[in-house]
KEVEXKE-392256 format. One record per residue (C-alpha): x, y, z. Coordinates in pm, whole numbers, always signed. Last residue first. Example, Ala and Ser with C-alpha at 12.3 -4.5 7.8 and 13.67 -1.06 7.14 Angstrom:
REM KEVEXKE-392256
      u      v      w
  +1367   -106   +714
  +1230   -450   +780
END
This chain:
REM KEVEXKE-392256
      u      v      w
 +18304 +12370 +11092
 +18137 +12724 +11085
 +17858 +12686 +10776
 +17856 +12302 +10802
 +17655 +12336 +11112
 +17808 +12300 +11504
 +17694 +12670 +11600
 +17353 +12567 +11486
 +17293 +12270 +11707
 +17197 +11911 +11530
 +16887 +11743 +11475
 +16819 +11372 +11297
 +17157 +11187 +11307
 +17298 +10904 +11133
 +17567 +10719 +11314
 +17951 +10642 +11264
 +18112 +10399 +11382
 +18094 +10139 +11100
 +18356 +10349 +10964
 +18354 +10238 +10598
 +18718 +10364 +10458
 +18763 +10117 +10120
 +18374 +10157 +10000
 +18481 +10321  +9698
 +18860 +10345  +9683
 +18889 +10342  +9296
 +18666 +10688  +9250
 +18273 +10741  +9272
 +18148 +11065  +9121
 +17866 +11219  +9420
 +17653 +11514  +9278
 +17478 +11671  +9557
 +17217 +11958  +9573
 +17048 +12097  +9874
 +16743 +12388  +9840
 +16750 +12581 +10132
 +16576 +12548 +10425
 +16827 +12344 +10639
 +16713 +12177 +10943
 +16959 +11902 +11023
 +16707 +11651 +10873
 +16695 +11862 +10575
 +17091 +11847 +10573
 +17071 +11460 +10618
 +16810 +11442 +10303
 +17064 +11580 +10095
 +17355 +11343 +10248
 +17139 +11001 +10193
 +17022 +11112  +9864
 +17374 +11161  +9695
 +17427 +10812  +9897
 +17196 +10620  +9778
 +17338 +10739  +9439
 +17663 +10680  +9474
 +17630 +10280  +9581
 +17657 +10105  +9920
 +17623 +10392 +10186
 +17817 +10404 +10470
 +18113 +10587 +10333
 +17870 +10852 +10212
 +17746 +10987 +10541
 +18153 +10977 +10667
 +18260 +11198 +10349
 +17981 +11441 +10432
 +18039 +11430 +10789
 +18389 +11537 +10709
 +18291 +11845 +10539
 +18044 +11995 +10714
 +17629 +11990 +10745
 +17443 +12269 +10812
 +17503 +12548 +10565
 +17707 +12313 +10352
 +17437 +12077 +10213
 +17202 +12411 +10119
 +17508 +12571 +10070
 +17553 +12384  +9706
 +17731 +12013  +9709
 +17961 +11865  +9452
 +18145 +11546  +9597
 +18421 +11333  +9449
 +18502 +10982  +9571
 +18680 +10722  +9746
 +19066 +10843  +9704
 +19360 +10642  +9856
 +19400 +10289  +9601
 +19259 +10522  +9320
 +19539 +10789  +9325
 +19418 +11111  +9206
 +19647 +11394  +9070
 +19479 +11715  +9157
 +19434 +12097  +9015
 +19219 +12345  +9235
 +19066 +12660  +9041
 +18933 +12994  +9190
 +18697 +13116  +8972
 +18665 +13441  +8804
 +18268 +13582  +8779
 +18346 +13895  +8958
 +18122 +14089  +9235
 +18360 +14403  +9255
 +18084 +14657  +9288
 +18115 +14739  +8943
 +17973 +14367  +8878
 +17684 +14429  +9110
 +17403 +14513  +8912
 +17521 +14179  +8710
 +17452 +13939  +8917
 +17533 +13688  +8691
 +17780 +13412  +8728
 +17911 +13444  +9128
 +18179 +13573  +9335
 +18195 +13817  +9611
 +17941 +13589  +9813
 +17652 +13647 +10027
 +17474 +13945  +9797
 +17216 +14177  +9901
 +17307 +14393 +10169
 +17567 +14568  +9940
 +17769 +14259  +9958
 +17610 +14020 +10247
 +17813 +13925 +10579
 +17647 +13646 +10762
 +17560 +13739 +11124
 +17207 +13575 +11180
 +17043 +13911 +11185
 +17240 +14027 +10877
 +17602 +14168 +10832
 +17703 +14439 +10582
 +17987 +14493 +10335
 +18030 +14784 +10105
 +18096 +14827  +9752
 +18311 +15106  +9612
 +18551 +14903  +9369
 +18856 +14878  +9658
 +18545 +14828  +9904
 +18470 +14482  +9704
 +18836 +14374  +9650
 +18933 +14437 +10022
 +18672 +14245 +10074
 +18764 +13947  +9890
 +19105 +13930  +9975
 +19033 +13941 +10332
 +18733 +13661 +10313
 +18457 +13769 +10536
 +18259 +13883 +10190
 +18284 +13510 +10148
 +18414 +13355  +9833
 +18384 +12996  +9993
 +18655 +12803  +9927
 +18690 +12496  +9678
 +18942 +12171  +9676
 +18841 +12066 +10026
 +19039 +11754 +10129
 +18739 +11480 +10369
 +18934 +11227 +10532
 +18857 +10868 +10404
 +19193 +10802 +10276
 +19128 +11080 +10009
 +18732 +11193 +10055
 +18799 +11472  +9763
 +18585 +11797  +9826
 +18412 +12056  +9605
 +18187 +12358  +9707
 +17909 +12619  +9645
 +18000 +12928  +9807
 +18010 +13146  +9438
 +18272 +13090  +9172
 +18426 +12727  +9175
 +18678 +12551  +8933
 +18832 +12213  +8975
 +19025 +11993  +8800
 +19080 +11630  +8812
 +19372 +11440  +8635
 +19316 +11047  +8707
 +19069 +10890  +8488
 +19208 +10979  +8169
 +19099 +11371  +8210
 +18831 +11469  +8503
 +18723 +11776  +8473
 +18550 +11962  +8758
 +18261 +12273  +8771
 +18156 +12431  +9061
 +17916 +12744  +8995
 +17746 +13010  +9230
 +17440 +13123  +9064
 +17277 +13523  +9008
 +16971 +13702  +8880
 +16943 +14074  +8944
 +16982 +14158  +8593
 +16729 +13906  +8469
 +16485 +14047  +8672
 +16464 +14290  +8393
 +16242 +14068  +8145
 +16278 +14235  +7786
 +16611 +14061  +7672
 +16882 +14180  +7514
 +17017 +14324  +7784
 +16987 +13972  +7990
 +17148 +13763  +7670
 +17437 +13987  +7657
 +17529 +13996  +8031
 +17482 +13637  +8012
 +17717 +13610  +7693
 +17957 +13783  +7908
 +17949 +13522  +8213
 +17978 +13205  +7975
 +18300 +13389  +7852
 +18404 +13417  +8224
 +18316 +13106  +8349
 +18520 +12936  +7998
 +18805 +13084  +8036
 +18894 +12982  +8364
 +18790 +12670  +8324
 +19013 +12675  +7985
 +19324 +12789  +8183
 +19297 +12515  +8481
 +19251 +12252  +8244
 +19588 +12324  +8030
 +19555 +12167  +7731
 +19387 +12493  +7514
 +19253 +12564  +7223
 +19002 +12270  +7142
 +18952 +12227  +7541
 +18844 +12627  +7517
 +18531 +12506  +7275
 +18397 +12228  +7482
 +18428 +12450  +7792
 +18224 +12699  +7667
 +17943 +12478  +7535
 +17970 +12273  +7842
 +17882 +12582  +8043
 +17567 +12695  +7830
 +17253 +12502  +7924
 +17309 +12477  +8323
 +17516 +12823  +8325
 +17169 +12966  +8156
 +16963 +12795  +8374
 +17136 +12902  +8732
 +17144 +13246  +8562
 +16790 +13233  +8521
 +16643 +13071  +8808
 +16525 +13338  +9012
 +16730 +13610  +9233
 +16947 +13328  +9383
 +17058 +13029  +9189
 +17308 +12713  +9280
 +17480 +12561  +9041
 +17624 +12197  +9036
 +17871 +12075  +8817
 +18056 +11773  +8641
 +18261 +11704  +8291
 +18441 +11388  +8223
 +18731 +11421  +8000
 +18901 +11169  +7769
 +18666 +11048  +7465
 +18508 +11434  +7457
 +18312 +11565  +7692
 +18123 +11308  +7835
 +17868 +11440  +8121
 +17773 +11575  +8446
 +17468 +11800  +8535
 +17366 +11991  +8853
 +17129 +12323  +8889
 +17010 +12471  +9244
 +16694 +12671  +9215
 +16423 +12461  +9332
 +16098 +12678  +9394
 +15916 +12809  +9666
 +16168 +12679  +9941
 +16136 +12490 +10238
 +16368 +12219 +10110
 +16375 +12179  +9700
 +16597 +11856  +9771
 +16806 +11786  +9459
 +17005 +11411  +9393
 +17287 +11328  +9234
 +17501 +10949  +9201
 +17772 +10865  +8941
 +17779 +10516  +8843
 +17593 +10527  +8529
 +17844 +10805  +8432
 +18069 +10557  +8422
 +18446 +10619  +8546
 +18704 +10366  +8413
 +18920 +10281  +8655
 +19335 +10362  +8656
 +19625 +10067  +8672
 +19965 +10211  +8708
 +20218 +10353  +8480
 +20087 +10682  +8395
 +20062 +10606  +8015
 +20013 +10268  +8011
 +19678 +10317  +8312
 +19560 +10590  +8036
 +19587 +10357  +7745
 +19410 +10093  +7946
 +19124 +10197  +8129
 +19043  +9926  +8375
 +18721  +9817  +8415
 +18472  +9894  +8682
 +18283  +9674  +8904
 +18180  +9924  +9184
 +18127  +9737  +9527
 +18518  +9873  +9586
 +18646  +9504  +9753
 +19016  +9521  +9831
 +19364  +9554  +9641
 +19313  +9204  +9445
 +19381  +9328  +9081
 +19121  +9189  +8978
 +18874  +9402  +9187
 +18939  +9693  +8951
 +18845  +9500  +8647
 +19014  +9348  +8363
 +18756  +9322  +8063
 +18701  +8958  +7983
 +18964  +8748  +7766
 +18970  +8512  +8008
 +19383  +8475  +8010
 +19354  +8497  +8379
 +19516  +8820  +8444
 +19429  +9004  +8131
 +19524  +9358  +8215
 +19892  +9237  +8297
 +19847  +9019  +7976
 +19717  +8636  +7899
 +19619  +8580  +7560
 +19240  +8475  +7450
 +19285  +8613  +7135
 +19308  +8229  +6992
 +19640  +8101  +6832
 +19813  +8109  +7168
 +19569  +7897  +7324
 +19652  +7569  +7049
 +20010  +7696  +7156
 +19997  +7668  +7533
 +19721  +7352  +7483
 +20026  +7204  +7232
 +20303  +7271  +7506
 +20119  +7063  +7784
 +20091  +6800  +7560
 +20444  +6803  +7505
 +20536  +6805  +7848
 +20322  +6514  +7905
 +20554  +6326  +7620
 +20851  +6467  +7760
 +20744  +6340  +8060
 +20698  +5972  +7991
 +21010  +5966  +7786
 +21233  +6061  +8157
 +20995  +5799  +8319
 +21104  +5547  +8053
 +21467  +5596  +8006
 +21528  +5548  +8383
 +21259  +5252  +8404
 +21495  +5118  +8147
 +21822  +5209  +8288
 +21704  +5067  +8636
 +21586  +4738  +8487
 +21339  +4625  +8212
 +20997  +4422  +8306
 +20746  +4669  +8473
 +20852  +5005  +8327
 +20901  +4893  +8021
 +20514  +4736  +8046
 +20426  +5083  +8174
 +20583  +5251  +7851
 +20459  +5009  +7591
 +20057  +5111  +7797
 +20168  +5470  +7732
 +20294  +5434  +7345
 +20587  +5492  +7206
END
């Protein structure tokens, strides 16, 4: 029947027959309405919970409506199945770094980040002291190490492990076989995280570099310092026959040379009780609480703390502005080391902006990074 049959129904019959019409006129819209469903249905355009709007086009984070991150990511979707809720991608376009040489010589500090394999990110920073060697050699060789433990190994925490101190033994090989002594002196903190599926992150640190979460936009340390101040680590050094001494600014050296009880390298000091052994820190993220992942060596945390890291990069718009934002903040603070950041942007980015909080361009020394 057609539609203008219908309306003249509709016009000239009685109750019944308007009745019968109207009730005809929808199934025949209903119909309609079923052949677009199907005609759709037939396409790969289908409608899922990653899918929202049937678009075909990669869910993002944003979709999802939670708030407004500034980072268009998609959502990674075998990983978001298998831990039930929706987890970002993490580009390594994204991340931000950035290397101030200060008022040094020469640059020693080391970062890199990269893809692994299909599921784990890897990032570091290293910081050198007695030249650039070990700093170079944990720059080159890390992955290498970590690559082959990950093929033996699930456990995160294990293969870090593993890794630093197999990396640390083919130094000592490489600087005997070498001809240039200084490479027995040379030294390097190191801070490496995984991050598996977008959600398990792992953390391993030798040295006083460091690594902190901003979760809720608080600052949650997942590294501490190996300090010769440290208890454990002292009793460690004298246990092995080295000795502890304090400078003119009060910072505790081993054998008046070294300022951590930890590091790759340094390898006239390994009876001494110097280890290469990290410390490791496993964490669950969850992307509606957690903003980002920062790497920073001393020359960040000698002046500049925690917290006003994680408030310096909530103010910034992208990673990167703000890997150069909290480098060039430590400078303006006064440090004279070189300052490394790596910044890895998580689900929260941008969530916890305090609009309070103001840049500043001199600071006291008892309030620095260092003591805070």
């Amino acid at each position: 029947m057609s539609t203008a049959a219908l309306l003249n129904l509709f016009r000239n019959g009685g109750h019944e027959a308007r009745r019968r019409a109207l009730l005809i006129s929808r199934l025949l819209q209903d119909n309609k309405r079923l052949m677009v469903i199907c005609q759709s249905s037939t396409s790969e355009r289908r409608t899922s919970r990653f899918d929202l709007d049937g678009s075909g086009r990669h869910t993002t984070w944003d979709t999802f409506g939670i708030w407004d991150n500034r980072i268009d990511e998609p959502i990674l979707l075998p990983p978001s199945i298998k831990y039930g809720k929706p987890i970002p991608k993490i580009s390594l376009s994204n991340v931000g770094s950035a290397s101030h040489i200060g008022k040094r010589k020469e640059n020693e500090d080391r970062f890199d980040y990269a893809h692994l394999t299909d599921d784990v990110l890897y990032f570091a920073v290293y910081d050198g002291h007695g030249g650039v060697a070990a700093a170079d050699f944990c720059n080159k060789y890390m992955r290498k190490y970590i690559l082959k433990f990950l093929t033996e190994e699930k456990n995160m925490e294990t293969v870090l492990i593993k890794a630093f101190l197999e990396l640390n033994n083919a130094y000592v090989r490489h600087a005997h076989l070498s001809a240039d002594a200084t490479l027995l002196s040379s030294g390097s903190t190191a801070t490496v995280a995984l991050l598996r599926d977008g959600i398990e992150l792992v953390v391993a640190s030798a040295g006083d570099s460091r690594a902190l979460l901003c979760r809720k936009g608080k600052a949650m340390r997942l590294t501490i310092d190996h300090s010769p101040e440290r208890k454990d680590e002292k009793e460690r050094i004298k246990k092995c026959g080295g000795f502890i001494t304090w400078n003119s600014l009060g910072q505790p050296h081993v054998n008046g040379r070294l300022a951590m009880t930890r590091s790759i390298g340094d390898l006239d000091l390994k009876k001494y009780g110097v280890i290469a052994e990290p410390e490791t820190k496993r964490v669950q993220l969850h992307h509606a609480n957690d903003s980002f992942l920062v790497l920073t060596t001393d020359g960040i945390n000698f002046m500049v703390n925690s917290q006003e890291i994680c408030d310096f990069v909530n103010q910034c718009h992208d990673p990167s502005e703000a890997a150069h934002v909290v480098t060039e903040q430590a400078v303006q603070y006064g440090t004279e080391d070189n300052s490394t950041a790596v910044i890895v942007p998580f689900g929260a980015w941008g969530k916890y902006k305090n609009s309070e909080i103001n840049f500043s361009f001199s600071r006291g020394f008892a309030s620095s990074g260092r003591w805070a």
